[in-house]
C-alpha beads as a LAMMPS data file, in Angstrom:
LAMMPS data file: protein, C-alpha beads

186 atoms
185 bonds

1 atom types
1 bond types

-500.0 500.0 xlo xhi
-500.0 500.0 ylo yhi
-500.0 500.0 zlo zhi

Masses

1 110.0

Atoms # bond

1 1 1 -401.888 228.012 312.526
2 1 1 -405.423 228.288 311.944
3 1 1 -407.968 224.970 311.860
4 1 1 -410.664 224.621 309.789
5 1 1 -412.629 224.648 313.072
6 1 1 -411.338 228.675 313.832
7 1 1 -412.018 229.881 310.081
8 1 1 -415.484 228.548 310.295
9 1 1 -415.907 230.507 314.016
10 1 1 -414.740 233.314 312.239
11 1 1 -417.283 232.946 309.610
12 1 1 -420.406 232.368 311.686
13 1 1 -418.931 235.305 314.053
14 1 1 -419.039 237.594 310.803
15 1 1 -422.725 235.932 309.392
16 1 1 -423.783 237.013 313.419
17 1 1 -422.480 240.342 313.224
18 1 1 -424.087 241.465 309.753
19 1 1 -427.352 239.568 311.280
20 1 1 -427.615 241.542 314.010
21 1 1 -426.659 244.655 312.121
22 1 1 -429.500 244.001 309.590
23 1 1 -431.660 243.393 312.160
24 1 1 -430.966 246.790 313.837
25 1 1 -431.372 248.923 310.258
26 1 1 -434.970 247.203 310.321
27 1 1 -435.544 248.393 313.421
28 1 1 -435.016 251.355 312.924
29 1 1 -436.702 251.897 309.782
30 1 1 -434.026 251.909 306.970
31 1 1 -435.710 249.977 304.691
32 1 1 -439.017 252.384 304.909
33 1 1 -438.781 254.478 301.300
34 1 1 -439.595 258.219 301.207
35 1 1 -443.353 258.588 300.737
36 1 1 -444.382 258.823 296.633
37 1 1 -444.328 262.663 295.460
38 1 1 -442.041 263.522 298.907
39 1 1 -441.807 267.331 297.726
40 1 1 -445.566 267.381 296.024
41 1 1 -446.664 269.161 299.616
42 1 1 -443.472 271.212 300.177
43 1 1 -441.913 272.239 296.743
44 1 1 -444.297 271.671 293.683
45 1 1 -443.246 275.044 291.902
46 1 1 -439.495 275.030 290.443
47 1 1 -437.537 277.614 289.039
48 1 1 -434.598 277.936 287.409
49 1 1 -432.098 281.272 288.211
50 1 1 -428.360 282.215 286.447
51 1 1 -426.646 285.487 285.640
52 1 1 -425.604 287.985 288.253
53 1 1 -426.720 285.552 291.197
54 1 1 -424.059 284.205 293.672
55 1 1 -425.668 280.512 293.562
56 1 1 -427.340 279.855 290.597
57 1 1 -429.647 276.744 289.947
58 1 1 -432.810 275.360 290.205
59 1 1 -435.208 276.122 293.257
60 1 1 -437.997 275.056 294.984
61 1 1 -440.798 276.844 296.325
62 1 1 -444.306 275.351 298.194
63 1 1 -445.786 278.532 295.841
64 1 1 -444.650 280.821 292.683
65 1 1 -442.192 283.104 293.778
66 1 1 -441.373 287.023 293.038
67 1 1 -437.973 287.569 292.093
68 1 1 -437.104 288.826 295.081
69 1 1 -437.958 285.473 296.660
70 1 1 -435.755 283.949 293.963
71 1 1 -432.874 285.891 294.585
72 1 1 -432.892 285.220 298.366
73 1 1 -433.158 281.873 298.123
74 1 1 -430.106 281.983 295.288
75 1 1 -427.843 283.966 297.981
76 1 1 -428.078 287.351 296.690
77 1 1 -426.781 288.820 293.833
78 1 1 -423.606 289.275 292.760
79 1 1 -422.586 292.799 292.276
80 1 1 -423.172 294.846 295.412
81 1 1 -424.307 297.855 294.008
82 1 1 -427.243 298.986 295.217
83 1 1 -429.826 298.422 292.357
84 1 1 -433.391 298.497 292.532
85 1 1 -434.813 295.383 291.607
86 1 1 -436.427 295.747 287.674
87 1 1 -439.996 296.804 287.770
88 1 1 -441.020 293.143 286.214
89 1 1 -443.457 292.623 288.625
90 1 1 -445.275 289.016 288.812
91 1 1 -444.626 285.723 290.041
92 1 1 -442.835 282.545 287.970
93 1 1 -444.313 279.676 287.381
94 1 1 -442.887 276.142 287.516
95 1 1 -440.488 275.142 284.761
96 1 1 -439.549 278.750 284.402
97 1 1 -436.096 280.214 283.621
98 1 1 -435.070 283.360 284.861
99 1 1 -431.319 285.226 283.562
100 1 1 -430.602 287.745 286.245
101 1 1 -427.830 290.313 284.084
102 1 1 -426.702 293.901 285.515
103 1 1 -424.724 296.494 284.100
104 1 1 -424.412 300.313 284.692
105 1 1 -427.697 300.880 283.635
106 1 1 -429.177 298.443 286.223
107 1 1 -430.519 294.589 286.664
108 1 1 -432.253 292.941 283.451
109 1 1 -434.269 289.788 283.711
110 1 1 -434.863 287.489 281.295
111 1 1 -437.244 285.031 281.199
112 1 1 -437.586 281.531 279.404
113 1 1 -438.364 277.999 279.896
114 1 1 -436.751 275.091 280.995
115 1 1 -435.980 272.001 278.471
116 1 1 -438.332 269.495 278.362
117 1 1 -435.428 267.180 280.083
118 1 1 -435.322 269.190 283.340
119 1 1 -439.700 269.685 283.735
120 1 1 -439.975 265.911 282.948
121 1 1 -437.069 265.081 285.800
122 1 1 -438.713 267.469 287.797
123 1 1 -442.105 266.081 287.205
124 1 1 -443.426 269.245 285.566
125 1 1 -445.592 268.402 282.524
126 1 1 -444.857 269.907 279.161
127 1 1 -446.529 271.476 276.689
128 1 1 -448.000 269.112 273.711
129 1 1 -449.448 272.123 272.132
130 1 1 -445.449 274.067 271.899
131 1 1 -442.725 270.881 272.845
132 1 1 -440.488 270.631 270.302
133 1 1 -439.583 267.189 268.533
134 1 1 -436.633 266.917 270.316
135 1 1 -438.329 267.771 273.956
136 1 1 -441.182 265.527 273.414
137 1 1 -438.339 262.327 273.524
138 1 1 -437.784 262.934 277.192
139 1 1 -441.339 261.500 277.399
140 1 1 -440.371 257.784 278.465
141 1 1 -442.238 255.721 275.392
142 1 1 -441.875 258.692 273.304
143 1 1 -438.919 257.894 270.492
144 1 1 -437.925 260.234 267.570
145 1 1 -440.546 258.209 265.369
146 1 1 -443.419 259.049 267.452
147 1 1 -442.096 262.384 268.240
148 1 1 -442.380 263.220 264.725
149 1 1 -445.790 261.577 264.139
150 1 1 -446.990 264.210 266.690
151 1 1 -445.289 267.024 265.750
152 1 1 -447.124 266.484 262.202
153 1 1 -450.538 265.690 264.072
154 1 1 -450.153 268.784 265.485
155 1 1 -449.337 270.939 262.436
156 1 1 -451.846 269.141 260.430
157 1 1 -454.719 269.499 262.788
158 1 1 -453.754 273.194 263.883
159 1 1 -453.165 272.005 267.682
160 1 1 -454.335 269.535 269.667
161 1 1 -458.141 270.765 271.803
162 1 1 -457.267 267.319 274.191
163 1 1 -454.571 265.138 275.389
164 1 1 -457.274 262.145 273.724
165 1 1 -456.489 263.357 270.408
166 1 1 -453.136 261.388 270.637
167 1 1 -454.713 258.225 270.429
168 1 1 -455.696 258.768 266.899
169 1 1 -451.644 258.681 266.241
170 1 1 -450.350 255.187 264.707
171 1 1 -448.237 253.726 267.501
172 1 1 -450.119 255.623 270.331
173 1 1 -452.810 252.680 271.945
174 1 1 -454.269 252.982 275.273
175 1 1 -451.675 251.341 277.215
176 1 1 -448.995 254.347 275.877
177 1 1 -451.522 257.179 276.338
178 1 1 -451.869 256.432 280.023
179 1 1 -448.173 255.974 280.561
180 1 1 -446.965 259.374 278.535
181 1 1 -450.374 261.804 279.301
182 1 1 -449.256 262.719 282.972
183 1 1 -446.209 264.378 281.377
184 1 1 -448.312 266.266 279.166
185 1 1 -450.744 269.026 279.033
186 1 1 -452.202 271.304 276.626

Bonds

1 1 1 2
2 1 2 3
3 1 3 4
4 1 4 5
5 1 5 6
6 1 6 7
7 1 7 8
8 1 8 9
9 1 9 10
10 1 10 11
11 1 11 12
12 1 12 13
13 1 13 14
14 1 14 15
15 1 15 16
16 1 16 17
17 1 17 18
18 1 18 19
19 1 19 20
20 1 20 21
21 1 21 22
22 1 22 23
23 1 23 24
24 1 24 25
25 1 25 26
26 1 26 27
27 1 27 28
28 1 28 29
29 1 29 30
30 1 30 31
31 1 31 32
32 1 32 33
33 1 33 34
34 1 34 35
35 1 35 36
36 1 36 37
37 1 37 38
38 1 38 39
39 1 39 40
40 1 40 41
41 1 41 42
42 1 42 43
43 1 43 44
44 1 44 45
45 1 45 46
46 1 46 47
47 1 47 48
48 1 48 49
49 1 49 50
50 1 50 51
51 1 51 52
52 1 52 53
53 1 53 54
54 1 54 55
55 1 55 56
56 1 56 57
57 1 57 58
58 1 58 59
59 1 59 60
60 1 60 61
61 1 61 62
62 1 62 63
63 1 63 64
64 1 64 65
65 1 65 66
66 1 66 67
67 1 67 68
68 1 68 69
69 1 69 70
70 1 70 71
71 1 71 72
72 1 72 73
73 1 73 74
74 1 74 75
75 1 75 76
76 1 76 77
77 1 77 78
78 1 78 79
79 1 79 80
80 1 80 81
81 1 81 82
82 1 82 83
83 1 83 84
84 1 84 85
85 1 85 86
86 1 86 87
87 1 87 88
88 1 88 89
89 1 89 90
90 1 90 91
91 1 91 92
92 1 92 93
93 1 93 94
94 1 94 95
95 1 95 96
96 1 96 97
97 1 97 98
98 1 98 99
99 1 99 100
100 1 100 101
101 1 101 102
102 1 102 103
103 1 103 104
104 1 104 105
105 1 105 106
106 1 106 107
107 1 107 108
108 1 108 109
109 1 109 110
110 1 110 111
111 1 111 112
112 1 112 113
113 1 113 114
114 1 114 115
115 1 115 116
116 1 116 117
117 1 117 118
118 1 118 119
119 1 119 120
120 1 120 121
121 1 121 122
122 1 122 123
123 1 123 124
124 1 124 125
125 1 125 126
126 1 126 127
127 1 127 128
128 1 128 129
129 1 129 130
130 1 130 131
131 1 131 132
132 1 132 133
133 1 133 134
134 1 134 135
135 1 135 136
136 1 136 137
137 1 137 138
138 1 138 139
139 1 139 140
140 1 140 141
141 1 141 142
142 1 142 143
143 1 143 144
144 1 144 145
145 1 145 146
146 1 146 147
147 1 147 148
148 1 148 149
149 1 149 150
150 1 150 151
151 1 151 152
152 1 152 153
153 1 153 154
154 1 154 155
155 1 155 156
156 1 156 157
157 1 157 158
158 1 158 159
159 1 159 160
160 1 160 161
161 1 161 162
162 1 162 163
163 1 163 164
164 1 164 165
165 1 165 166
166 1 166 167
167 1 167 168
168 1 168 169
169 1 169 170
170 1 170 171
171 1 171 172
172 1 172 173
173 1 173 174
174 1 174 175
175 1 175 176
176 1 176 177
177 1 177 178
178 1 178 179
179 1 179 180
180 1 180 181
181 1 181 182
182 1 182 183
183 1 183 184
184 1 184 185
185 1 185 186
């Protein structure tokens, strides 16, 4: 039978333990958080790639990438046909979507955007000048109300020439502005 003398050993034998266990995480650094904008240096351009590709999803690249970057980095694609690759030549920006689709007659790509949801996750900025209603609420700060107060702006003025513009919006002060305008641009 235990005493209240052994259960309290056992407790200051535990308390020691996770002490010293703390005490070697600090050590070795695992408290030290990633460095702010971790992937600003390496990935800062990302694209999004379905259809005939063996891993679709959304990819990183340091710079904009050709397709045939794209497709490499996506594992291939899927039918094993030899097919040249279509003669859309360029590179894709960030926030891009790209539908890879073959057939008999040969490889299609499409080309869109992402939603407004995946650039603002992925810290790319969206468009104030095209975002939708709907796209501008994945703005943290930005609800339907104000949403619709600059979708209106925006139709009533003909666009927006600056970001500063906003502030003319009921509900938009200073403090707002600075939080929403680095998801923005023109």
């Amino acid at each position: 039978m235990m005493t209240k003398k052994g259960i309290n050993d056992s407790k200051g034998e535990f308390f020691l333990l996770l002490l010293i266990l703390l005490a070697l995480h600090v050590i070795k650094g695992g408290f030290s958080s990633p460095p702010p904008d971790r992937f600003a240096n390496e990935e800062k351009v990302f694209v999004r790639i379905s259809g005939d590709i063996k891993r679709p999803g959304i990819y990183g690249f340091s710079e904009p990438p050709t397709l045939e970057d794209l497709a490499l980095r996506a594992g291939g694609f899927l039918s094993e046909a030899e097919k040249d690759l279509p003669s859309e030549a360029g590179l894709y920006c960030s926030g891009t979507v790209v539908e890879v689709q073959s057939d008999e007659k040969g490889r299609r790509v499409f080309r869109g955007e992402m939603s407004a949801f995946y650039k603002i996750t992925l810290r790319i900025p969206i468009s104030l000048s095209r975002e939708s209603l709907e796209g501008l609420t994945a703005i943290r700060g930005i609800g339907p109300g104000i949403a619709s107060a600059i979708v209106r702006e925006r139709a009533r003025r003909g666009g927006f020439k600056s970001l500063d513009e906003l502030m003319s919006i009921p509900g938009i002060g200073r403090k707002l502005y600075s939080k929403i305008s680095p998801y923005l641009i023109l």
